[in-house]
LOLUMKOL-577911 format. One record per residue (C-alpha): residue number from 1; residue in one letter; x negated, y, z. Coordinates in Angstrom, 1 decimal, always signed. Each point is the difference from the previous one (the first is absolute). Layout:
! LOLUMKOL-577911
pavex / lomi / u / v / w
NUM / A / X / Y / Z .
...
//
This chain:
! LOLUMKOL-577911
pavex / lomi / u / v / w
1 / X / +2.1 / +15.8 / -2.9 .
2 / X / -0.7 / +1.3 / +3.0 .
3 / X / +3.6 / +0.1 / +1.5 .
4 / X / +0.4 / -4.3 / -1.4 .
5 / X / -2.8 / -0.5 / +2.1 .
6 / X / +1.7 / +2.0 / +3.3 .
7 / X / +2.8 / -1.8 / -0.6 .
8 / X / -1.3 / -3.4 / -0.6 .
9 / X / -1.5 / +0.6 / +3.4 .
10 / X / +2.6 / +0.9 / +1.9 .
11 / X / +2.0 / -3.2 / -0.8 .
12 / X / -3.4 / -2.2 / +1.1 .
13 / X / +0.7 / +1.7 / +2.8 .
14 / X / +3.5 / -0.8 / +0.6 .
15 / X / -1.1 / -3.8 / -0.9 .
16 / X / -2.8 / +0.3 / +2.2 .
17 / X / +2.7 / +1.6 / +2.7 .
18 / X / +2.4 / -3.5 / -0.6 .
19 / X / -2.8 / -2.2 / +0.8 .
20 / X / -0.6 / +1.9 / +3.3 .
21 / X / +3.6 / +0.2 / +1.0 .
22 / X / +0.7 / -4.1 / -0.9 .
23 / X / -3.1 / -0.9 / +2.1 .
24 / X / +0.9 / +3.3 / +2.9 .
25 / X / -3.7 / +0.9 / -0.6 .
26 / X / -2.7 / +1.9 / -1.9 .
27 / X / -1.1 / -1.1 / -3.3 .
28 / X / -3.6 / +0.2 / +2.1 .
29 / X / +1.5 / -2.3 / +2.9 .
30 / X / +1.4 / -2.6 / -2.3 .
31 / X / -3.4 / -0.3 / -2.4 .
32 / X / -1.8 / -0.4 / +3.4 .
33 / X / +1.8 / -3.0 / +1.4 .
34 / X / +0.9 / -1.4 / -3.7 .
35 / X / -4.1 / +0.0 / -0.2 .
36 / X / -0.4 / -1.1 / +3.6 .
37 / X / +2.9 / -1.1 / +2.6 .
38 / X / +2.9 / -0.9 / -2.1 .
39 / X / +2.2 / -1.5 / +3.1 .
40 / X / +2.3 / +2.7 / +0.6 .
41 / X / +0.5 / +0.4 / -3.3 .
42 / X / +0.9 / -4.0 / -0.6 .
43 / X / +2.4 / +0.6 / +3.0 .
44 / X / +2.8 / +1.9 / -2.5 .
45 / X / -1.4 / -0.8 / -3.2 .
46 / X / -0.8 / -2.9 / -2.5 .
47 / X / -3.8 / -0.3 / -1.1 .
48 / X / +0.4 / +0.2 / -3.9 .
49 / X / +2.2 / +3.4 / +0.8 .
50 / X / -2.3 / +1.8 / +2.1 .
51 / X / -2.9 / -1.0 / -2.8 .
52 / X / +2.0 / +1.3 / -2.6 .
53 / X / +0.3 / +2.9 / +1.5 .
54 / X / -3.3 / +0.3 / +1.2 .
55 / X / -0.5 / -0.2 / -4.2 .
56 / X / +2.3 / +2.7 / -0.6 .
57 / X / -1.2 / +2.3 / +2.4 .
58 / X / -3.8 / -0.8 / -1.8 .
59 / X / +0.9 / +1.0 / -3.0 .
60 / X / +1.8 / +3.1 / +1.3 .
61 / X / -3.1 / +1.6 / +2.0 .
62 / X / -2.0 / -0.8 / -3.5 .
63 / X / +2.7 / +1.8 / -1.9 .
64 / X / +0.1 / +2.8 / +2.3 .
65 / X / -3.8 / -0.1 / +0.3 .
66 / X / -0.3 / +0.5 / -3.5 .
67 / X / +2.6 / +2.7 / -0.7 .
68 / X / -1.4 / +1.9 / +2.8 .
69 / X / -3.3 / -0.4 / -1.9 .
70 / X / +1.2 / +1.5 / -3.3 .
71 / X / +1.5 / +3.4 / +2.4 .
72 / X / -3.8 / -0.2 / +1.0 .
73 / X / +0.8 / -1.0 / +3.5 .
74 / X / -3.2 / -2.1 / +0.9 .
75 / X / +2.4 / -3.1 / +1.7 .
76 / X / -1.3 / -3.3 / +1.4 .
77 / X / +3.0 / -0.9 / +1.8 .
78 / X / -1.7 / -4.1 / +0.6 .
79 / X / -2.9 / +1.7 / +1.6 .
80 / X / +2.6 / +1.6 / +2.1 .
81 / X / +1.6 / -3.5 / +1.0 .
82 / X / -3.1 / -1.4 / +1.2 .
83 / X / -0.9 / +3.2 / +2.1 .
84 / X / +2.5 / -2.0 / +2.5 .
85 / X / -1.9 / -3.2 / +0.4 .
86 / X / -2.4 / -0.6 / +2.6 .
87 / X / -2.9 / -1.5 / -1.6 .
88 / X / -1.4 / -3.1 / +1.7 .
89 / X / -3.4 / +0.1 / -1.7 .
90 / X / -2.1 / +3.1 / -0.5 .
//
């Protein structure tokens, strides 16, 4: 069981990796102006893509989250996400 779960990792991973090379950023960087400034990414892309992607890449932190979860790997890769925002109220 334990080697389906490595391996099921490793290819979020590499989906995770295709999302950063098609936008030429981290998965971080394009969550961050997806959820805030969109414009440079509406400069190369359509709308509907980038939020279908944005979808995808959801559903692969939850995957991963969980999996790393049953290796007992305490995870909270969305926690992570928002470590990067600058809050405007306290």
């Amino acid at each position: 069981m334990e080697r389906q779960i490595e391996k099921r990792l490793r290819e979020i991973d590499e989906e995770i990796r295709k999302i950063e090379k098609k936008y030429g950023m981290s998965y971080k960087e394009f969550y961050n102006h997806v959820e805030g400034d969109m414009s440079p990414l509406l400069e190369k892309f359509d709308p509907d893509e980038i939020m279908d992607d944005l979808q995808k890449l959801i559903t692969l932190l939850d995957e991963k989250e969980k999996l790393l979860k049953k290796l007992g790997v305490d995870a909270n890769l969305f926690a992570e996400l928002d470590d990067d925002w600058v809050k405007i109220f306290p």
